[in-house]
C-alpha positions in Angstrom: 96.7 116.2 128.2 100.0 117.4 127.4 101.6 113.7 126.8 98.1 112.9 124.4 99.6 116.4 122.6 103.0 115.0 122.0 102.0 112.0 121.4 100.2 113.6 118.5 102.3 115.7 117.5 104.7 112.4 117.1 102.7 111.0 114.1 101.3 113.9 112.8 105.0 115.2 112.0 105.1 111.5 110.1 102.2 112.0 108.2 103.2 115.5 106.9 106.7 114.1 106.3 105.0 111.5 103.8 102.2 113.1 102.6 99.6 111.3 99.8 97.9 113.1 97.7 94.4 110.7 97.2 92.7 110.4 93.9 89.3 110.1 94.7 87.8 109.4 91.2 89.4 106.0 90.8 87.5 103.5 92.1 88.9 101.0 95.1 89.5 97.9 92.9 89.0 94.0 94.8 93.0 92.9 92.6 94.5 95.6 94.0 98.3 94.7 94.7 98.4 93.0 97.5 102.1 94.5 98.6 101.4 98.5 98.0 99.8 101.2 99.9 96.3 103.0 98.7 96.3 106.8 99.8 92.4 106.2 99.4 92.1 104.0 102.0 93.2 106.4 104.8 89.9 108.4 103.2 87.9 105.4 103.1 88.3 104.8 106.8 87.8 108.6 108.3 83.9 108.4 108.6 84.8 105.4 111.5 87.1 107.0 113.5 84.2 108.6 116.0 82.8 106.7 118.9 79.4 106.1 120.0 78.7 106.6 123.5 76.1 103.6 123.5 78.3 101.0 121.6 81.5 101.8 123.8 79.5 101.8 127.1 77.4 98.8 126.4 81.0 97.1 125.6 82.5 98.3 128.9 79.5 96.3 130.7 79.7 93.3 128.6 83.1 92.8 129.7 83.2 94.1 133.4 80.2 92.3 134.7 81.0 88.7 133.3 84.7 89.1 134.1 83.2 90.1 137.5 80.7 87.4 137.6 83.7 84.3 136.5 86.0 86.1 139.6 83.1 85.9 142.2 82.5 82.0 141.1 86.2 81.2 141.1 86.4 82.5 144.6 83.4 80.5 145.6 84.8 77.0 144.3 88.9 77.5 144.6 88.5 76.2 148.2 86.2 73.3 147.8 86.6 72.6 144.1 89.6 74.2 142.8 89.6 72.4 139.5 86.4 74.4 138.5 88.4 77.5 139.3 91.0 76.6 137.1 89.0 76.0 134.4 86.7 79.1 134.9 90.3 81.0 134.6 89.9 80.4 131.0 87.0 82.7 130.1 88.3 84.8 133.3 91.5 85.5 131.0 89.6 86.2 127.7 87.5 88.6 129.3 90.5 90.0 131.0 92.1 90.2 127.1 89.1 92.0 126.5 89.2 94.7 129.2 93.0 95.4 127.5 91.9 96.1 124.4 89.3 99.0 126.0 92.1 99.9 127.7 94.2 100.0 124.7 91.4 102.3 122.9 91.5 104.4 126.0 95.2 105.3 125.3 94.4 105.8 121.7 91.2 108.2 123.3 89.3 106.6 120.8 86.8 104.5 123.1 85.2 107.9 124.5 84.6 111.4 122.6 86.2 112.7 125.7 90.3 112.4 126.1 89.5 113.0 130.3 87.1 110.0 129.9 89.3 107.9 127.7 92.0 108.5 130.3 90.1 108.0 134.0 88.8 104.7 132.9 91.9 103.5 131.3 94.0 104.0 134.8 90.8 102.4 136.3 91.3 99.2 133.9 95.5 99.5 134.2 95.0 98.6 138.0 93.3 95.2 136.6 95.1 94.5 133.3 98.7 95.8 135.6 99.4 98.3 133.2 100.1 101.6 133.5 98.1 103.4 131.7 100.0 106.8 130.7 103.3 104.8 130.1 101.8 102.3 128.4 100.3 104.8 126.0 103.4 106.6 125.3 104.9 103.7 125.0 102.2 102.1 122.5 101.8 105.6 119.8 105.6 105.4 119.8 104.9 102.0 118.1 102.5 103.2 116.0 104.8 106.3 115.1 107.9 104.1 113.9 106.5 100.7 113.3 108.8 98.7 110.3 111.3 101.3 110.7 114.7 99.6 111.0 116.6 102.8 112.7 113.6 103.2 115.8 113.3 99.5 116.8 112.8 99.0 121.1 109.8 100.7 121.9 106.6 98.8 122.2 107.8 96.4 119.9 109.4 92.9 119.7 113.3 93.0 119.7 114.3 92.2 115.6 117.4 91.8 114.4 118.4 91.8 111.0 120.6 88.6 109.0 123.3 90.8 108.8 122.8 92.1 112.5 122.3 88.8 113.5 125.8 87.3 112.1 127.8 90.0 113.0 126.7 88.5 116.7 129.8 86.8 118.9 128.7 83.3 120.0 127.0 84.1 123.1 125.4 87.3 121.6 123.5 84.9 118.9 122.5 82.5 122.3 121.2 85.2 123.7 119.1 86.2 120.9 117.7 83.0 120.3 116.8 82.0 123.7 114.8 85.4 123.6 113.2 84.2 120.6 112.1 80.9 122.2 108.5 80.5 122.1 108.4 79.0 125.6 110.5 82.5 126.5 108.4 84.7 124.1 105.3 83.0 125.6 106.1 82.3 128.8 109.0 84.0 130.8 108.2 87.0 128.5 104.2 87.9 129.4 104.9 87.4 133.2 108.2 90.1 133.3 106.4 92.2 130.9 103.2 92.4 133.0 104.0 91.7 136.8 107.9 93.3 136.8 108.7 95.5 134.2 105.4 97.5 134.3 106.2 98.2 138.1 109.1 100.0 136.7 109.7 100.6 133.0 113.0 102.6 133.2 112.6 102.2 129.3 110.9 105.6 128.7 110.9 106.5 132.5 114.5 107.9 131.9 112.9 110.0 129.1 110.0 111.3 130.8 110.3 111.2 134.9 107.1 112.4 134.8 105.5 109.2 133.8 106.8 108.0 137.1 104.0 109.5 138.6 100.9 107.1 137.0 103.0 104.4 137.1 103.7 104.5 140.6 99.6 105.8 141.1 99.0 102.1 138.9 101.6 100.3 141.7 99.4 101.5 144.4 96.0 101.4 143.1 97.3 97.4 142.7 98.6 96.8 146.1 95.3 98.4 147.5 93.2 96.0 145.5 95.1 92.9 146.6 94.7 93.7 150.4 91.0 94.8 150.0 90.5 91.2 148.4 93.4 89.3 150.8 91.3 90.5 153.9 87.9 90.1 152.9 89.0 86.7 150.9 92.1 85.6 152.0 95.2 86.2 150.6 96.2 82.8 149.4 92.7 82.1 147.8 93.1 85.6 146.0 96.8 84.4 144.3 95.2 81.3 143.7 92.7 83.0 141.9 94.4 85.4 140.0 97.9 83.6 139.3 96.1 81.2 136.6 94.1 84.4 134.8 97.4 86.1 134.9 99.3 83.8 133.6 96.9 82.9 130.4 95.5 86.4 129.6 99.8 88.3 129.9 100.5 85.1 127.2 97.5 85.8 125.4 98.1 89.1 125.2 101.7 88.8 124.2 100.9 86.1 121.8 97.8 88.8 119.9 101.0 91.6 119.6 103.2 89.0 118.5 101.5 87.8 115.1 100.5 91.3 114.9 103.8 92.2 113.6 105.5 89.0 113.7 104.7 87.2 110.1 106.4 86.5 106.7 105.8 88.9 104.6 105.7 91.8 107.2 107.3 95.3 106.4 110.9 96.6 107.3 112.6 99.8 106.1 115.9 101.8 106.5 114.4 105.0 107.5 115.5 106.7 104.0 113.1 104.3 102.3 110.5 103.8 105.3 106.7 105.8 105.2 104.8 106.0 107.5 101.7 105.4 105.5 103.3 102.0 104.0 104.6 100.6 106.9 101.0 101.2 108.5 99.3 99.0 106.9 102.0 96.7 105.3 103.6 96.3 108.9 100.2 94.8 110.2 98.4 91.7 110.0 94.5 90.8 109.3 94.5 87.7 112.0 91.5 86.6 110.6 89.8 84.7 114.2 86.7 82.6 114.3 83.8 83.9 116.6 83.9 84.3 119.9 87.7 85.0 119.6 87.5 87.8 117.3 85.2 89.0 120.0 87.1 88.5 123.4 89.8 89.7 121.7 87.6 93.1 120.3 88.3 93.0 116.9 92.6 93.7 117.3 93.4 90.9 114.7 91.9 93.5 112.0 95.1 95.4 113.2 96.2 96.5 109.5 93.0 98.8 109.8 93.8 100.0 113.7 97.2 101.0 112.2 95.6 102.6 109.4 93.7 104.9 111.3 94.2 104.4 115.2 91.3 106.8 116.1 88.6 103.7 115.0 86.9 102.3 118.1 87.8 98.6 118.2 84.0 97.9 117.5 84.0 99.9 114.4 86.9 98.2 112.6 85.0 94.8 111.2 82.6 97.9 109.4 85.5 99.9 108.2 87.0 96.6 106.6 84.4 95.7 104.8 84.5 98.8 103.2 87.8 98.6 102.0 87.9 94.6 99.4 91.8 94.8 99.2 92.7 94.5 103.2 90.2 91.8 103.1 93.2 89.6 101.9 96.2 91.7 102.8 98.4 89.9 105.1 95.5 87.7 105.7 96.3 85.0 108.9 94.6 82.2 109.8 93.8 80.6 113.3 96.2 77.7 112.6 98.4 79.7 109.7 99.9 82.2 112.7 101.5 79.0 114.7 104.1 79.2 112.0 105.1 82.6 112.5 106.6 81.4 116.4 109.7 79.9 114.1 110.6 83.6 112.3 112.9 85.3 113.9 115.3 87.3 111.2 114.9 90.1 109.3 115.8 89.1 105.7 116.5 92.4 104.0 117.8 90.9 100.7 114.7 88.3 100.3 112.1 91.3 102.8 111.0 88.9 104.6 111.0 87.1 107.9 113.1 83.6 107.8 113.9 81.1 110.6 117.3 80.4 112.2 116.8 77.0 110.1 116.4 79.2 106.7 119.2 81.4 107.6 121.2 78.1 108.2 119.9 76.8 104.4 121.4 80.2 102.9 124.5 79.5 104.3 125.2 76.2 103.6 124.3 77.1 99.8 126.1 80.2 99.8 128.9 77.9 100.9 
């Protein structure tokens, strides 16, 4: 209760900082500018912020007992018929996507009226999804307390660099940073160290708080239990054969959802003598606009410029809230096949505020040449 408190007290002090005064009386209009903030909005999307027991309850069991159901059948077939196991991992992972985002309203403790609530389940789901539940929320309303602020980059976000950052690089500094940006290292190496190492022991914020040590080594344990229930009863090379494949496509899928999240064009990046918090909220944030089922198994989290807006929303309330509000029904609007494009940004352009490629970057300079 006392990390929720900070972690409130984090964006509240943000919000007074940058207070809006809204003017009610003039109406929301559909041709709103696309690139600016409406205080009204904020006001607009209050009356979703509260849960309903029923709705988040009936979404816990939606998820649970199919994921449960595909797990059971992948264990029945991986010995006899291992290709249907693989490709039953498929929807094994989606669901699995899906129990993260309940998770990831747990650590908002907007999935439950009650923060307890929120909180027990969410460690429950962090021994399946292999995420520490109290770090990663720490970790996560950190994000949503400095997001597009240039001066509080490396928590909970994707590592940015600036053009002028970026060319100020030595040699092997710039290799570095573009092998990280590699989408076969973004999408690949990355998910599986974020997931199955570095959540066993992120020093990141554990040097901070100590205390924090304590859930995440409760999340290590609550693991290792699980696997040798299931290694005994199953056996344990049917159990890694099992999990390794939903693992390794629901870690990249996940990755890949935070990554175009934050990770497009026309995104938002501020000094932090320019930055607001209310801005950045919204502007900083996609609308990954998914086809059904997707925008299902993945509960709604493309609509992300309204989670930022007001992170208390339940993830089943945010399609609602949006079509209340015309203008985020375009802004930063992103397609299924649009977002592929955004693997090849990778540079903050502060001149042109946008995100470029290493290919653009290397266009400016041959013209500035």
């Amino acid at each position: 209760m006392k990390v929720f408190t900070q972690d409130i007290l984090i964006i509240s002090t943000h919000m007074r900082q940058h207070a809006y005064a809204p003017n009610a009386e003039i109406p929301l209009s559909e041709n709103a500018t696309t690139r600016s903030y409406d205080p009204r909005w904020a006001q607009i999307a209050k009356p979703f912020t509260h849960p309903e027991t029923k709705s988040s309850i009936l979404q816990l069991l939606t998820t649970v007992i199919p994921l449960a159901g595909l797990w059971v059948a992948m264990i029945l077939t991986v010995g006899d018929a291992y290709w249907v196991a693989l490709l039953l991992s498929i929807p094994a992972a989606a669901f699995t996507v899906r129990l993260f985002i309940i998770q990831h309203d747990c650590g908002h403790h907007s999935f439950f009226k009650s923060p307890r609530l929120n909180d027990f389940v969410g460690r429950l789901i962090g021994v399946v999804t292999l995420t520490p539940h109290e770090y990663w929320r720490r970790s996560h309303n950190t994000h949503h307390a400095t997001c597009g602020n240039l001066q509080k980059r490396g928590i909970g976000d994707v590592e940015v660099l600036t053009v002028a950052e970026y060319t100020a690089l030595s040699k092997w500094k710039r290799l570095a940073y573009r092998i990280y940006r590699m989408p076969a290292v973004i999408l690949g190496i990355g998910p599986l160290y974020l997931f199955v190492i570095k959540y066993r022991l992120p020093l990141d914020l554990v040097r901070k708080r100590p205390a924090l040590l304590i859930g995440i080594m409760g999340t290590n344990l609550g693991i290792a239990a699980l696997l040798m229930a299931l290694g005994f009863s199953f056996g344990f090379v049917d159990i890694l054969m099992v999990q390794i494949p939903v693992v390794l496509l629901s870690s990249t899928a996940g990755v890949w959802l935070f990554y175009v999240q934050h990770q497009f064009e026309y995104t938002y990046w501020k000094n932090k003598e320019d930055w607001n918090i209310h801005e950045a909220s919204v502007l900083a944030s996609s609308y990954y606009d998914l086809p059904q089922p997707l925008r299902w198994l993945s509960g709604n989290i493309g609509i992300h410029h309204i989670h930022h807006l007001s992170c208390r929303i339940p993830n089943y309330r945010l399609g609602a809230c949006l079509a209340e509000i015309p203008a985020l029904q375009k802004l930063n609007r992103i397609g299924l096949w649009e977002s592929l494009s955004c693997l090849r940004l990778a540079l903050w352009d502060e001149k042109a505020q946008r995100l470029i490629s290493f290919k653009s970057l290397r266009r400016l300079n041959l013209a500035a040449a």
